[in-house]
C-alpha positions as CSV (number, residue, x, y, z in Angstrom):
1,X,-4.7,1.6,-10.3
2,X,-7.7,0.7,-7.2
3,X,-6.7,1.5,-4.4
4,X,-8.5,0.6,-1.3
5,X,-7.6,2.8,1.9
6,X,-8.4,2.2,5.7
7,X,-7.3,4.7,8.0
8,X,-8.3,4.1,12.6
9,X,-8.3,8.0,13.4
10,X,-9.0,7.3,16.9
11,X,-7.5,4.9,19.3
12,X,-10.1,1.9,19.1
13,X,-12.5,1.5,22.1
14,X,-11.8,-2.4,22.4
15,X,-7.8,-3.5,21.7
16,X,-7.3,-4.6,18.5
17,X,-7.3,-8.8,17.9
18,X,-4.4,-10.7,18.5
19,X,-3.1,-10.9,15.0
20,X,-3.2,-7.5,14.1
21,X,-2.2,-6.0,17.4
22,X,1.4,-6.1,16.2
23,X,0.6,-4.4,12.7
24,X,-2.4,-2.0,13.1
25,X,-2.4,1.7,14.9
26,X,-4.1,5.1,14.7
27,X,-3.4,8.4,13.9
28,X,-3.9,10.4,17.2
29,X,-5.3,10.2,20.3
30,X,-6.3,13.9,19.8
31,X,-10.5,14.3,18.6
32,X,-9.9,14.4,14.9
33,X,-13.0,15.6,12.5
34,X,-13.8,12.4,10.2
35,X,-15.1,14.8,7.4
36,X,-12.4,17.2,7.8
37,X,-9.7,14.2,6.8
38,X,-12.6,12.5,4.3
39,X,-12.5,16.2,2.5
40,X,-8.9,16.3,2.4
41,X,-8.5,13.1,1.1
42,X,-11.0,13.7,-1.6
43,X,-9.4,17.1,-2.3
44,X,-5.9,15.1,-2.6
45,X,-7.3,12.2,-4.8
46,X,-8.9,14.7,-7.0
47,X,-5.5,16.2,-7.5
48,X,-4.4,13.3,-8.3
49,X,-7.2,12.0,-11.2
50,X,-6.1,15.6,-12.6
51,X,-2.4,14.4,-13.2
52,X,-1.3,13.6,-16.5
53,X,-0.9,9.1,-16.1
54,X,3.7,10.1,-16.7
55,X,3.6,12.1,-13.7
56,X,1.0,9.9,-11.4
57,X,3.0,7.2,-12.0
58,X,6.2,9.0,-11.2
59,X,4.6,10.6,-8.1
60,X,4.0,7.3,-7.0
61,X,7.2,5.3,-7.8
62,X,8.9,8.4,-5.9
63,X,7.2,8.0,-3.2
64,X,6.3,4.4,-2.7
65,X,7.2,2.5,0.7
66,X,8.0,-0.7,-0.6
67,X,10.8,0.1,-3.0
68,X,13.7,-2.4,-1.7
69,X,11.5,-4.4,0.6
70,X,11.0,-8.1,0.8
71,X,7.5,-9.0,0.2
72,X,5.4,-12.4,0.3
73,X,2.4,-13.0,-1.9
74,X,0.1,-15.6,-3.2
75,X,0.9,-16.8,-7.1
76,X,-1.1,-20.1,-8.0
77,X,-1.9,-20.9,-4.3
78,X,1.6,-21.0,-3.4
79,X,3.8,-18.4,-1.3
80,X,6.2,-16.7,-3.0
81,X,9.0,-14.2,-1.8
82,X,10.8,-11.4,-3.5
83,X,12.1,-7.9,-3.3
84,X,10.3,-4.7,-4.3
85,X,12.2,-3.1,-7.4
86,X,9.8,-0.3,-8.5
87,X,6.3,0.4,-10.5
88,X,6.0,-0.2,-14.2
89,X,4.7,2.8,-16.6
90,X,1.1,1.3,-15.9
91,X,1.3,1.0,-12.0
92,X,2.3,-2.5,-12.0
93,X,4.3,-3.4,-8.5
94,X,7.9,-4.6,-10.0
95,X,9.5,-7.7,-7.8
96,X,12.7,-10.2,-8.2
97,X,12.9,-13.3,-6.5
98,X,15.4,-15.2,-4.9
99,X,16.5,-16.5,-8.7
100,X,16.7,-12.7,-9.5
101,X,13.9,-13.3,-11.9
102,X,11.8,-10.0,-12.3
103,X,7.9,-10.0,-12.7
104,X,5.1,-7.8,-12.6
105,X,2.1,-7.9,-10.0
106,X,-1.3,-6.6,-11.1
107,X,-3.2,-7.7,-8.8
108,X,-3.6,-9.5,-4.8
109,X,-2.2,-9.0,-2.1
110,X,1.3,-8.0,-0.3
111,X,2.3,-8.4,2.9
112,X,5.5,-7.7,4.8
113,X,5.8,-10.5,6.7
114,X,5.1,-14.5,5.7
115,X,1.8,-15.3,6.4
């Protein structure tokens, strides 16, 4: 699984661009120590390497945000829609389309709203 993570800690000095305005946020508006939450995240994603790959996976099926959402992604250059149904043993996002057909992302993008 990559995972790439972004967090704004701080309420940004300029507004954020038009077509993220509606999307993006930040934690607090409280000072917040960067390498207080860069140590706890480490600390947590450490915890995580040390998980046997049965519970890592389950940790993350259990907890994911996405189960039962409609979704959009690219698939050769073309839009495609479908519902979120879960993770597969290897991490794979599991979706069914509109045709109920179920497949298994690897790898791109998802976004919750067409684009």
């Amino acid at each position: 699984i990559i995972c790439g993570i972004g967090v704004n800690l701080a309420h940004p000095r300029s507004p954020f661009p038009d077509e993220i305005k509606n999307k993006a946020g930040y934690v607090t508006d409280k000072e917040v120590s960067k390498e207080r939450v860069a140590a706890e995240l480490a600390r947590e994603l450490l915890t995580v390497l040390d998980m046997e790959n049965g519970n890592l996976i389950g940790e993350y099926s259990d907890n994911m945000m996405l189960r039962g959402r409609e979704i959009y992604y690219i698939e050769n250059g073309n839009l495609q829609k479908a519902e979120v149904t879960g993770v597969d043993c290897t991490g794979g996002l599991v979706v069914r389309d509109s045709q109920n057909k179920e497949q298994i992302l690897r790898s791109g993008e998802v976004h919750l709203e067409k684009f």
